[in-house]
C-alpha positions as CSV (number, residue, x, y, z in Angstrom):
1,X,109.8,92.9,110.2
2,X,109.9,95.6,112.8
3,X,109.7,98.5,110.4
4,X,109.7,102.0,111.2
5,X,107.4,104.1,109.7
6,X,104.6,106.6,110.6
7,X,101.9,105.9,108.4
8,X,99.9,103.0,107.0
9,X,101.5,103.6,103.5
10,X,104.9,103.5,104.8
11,X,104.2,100.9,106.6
12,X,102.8,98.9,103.6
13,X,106.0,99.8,101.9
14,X,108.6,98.5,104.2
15,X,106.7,95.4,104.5
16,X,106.9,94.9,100.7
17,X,110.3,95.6,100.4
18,X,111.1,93.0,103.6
19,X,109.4,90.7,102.5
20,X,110.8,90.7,98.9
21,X,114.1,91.2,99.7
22,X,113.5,88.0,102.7
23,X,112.6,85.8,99.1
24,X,114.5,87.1,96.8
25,X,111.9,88.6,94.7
26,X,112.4,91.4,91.9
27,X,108.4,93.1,92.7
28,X,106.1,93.2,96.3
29,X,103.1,95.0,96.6
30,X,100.7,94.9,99.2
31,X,96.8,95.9,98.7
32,X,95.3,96.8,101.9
33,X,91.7,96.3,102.0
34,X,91.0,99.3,104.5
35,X,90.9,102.2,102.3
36,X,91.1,100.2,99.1
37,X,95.2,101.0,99.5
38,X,98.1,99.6,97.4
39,X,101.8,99.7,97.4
40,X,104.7,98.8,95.2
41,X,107.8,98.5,95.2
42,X,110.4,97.1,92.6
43,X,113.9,95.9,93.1
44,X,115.1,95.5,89.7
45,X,111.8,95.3,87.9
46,X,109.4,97.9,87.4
47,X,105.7,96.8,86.7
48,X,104.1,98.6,83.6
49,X,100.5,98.5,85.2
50,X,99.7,101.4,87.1
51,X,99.0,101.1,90.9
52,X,95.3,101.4,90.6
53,X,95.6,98.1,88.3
54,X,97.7,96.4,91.1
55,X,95.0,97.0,93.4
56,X,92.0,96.0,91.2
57,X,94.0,92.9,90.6
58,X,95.2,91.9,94.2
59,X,91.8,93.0,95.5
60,X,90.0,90.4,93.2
61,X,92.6,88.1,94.8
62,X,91.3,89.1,98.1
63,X,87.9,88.1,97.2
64,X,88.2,85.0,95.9
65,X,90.1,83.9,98.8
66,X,92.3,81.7,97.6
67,X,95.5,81.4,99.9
68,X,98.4,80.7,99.8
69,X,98.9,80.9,96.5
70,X,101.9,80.1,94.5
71,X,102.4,80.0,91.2
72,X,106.2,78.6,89.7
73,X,105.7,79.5,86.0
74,X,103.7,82.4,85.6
75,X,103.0,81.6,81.4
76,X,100.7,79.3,82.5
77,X,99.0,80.7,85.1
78,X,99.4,84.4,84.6
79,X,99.0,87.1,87.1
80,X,95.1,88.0,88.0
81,X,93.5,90.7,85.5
82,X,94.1,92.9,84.7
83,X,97.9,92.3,85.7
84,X,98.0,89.1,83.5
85,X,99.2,91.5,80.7
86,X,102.3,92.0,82.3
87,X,105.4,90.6,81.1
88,X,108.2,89.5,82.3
89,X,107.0,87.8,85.6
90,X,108.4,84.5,85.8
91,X,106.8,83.1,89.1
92,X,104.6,85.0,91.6
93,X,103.3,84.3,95.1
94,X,100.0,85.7,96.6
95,X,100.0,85.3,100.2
96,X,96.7,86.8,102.7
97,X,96.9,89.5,105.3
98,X,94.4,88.6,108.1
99,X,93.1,91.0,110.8
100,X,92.2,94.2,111.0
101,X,95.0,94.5,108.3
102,X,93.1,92.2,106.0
103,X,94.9,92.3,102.6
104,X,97.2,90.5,100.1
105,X,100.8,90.5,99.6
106,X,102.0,89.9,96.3
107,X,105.9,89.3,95.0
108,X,107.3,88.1,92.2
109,X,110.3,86.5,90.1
110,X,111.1,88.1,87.3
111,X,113.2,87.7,83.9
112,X,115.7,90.0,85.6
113,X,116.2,87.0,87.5
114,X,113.9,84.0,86.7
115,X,113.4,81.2,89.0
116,X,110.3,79.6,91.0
117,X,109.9,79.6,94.9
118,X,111.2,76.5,97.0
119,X,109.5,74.7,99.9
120,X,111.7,76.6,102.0
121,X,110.7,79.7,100.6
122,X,106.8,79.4,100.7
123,X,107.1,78.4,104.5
124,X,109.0,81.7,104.8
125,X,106.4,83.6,102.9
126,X,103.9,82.2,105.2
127,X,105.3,83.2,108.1
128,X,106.6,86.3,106.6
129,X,102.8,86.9,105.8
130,X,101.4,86.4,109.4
131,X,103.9,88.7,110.7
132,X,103.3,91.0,108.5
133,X,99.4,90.9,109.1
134,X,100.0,91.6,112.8
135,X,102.5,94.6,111.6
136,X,99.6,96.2,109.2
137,X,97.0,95.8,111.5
138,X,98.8,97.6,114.4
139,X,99.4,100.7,112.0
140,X,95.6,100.7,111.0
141,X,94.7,101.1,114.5
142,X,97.3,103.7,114.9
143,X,96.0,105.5,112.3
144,X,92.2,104.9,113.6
145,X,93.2,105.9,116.8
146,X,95.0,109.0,116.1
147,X,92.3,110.0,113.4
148,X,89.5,109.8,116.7
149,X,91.7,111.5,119.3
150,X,91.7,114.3,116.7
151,X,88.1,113.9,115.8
152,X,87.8,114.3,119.7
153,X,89.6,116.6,120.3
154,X,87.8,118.8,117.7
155,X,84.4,118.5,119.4
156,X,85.9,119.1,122.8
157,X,87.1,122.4,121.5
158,X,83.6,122.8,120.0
159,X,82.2,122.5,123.5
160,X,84.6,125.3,125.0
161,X,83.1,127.7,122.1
């Protein structure tokens, strides 16, 4: 989980991708609450929804605050709206970002390779996810403190004027 990237998007990237790849999964995305943010990434399945859907969807998630949440057969429980159009997804599991990070991680099973998640799996998605918290929220105070050293650093120059 010790990804290396310079920006929050990146960031959210690399932790969708470990994460999926850690359980198998064929889709991650991770909405970011801080910026209203969302990444994707597909390995083997492409979602038809757009990004902006993704995050409407996964930020609804976020406010109902329902976590963890796994779901093994996705026909009768689909995806959130407006994701619960999609198909294709087999099983999906919603897992919370906490901190300053505060989010949701999504990934999926898919027909490209249908199956549900195991015990062992969700306990790895959980710790996967708390990691993964800690990872997010140290790249949004990155970004917060690089954005006010510049801000600073602009009104210092100001004062030399």
């Amino acid at each position: 989980m010790a990804v290396d990237a310079a920006t929050v998007e990146e960031t959210m990237r690399a932790l969708a991708l470990v994460v999926a790849e850690a359980l198998s999964c064929e889709v991650g995305a991770v909405y970011l609450a801080d910026g209203d943010r969302v990444e994707v990434v597909d390995r083997g399945w492409k979602l038809n929804e757009s990004r902006a859907q993704v995050g409407a969807a996964l930020k609804s998630v976020l406010g109902d605050g329902r976590f963890p949440y796994c779901v093994q057969d996705a026909a009768v429980l689909p995806l959130p709206s407006p994701l619960d159009s999609e198909r294709g997804i087999r099983s999906y599991y919603l897992l919370e970002l906490t901190g300053v990070g505060r989010g949701v991680l999504l990934v999926a099973h898919t027909d490209a390779a249908p199956r549900g998640f195991t015990l062992l799996c969700r306990r790895l998605g959980l710790r996967l996810g708390g990691v993964a918290s800690f990872v997010l929220s140290a790249a949004v105070t990155q970004e917060w403190c690089s954005a006010e050293a510049a801000r600073l650093h602009a009104a210092f120059g100001q004062l030399d004027v």
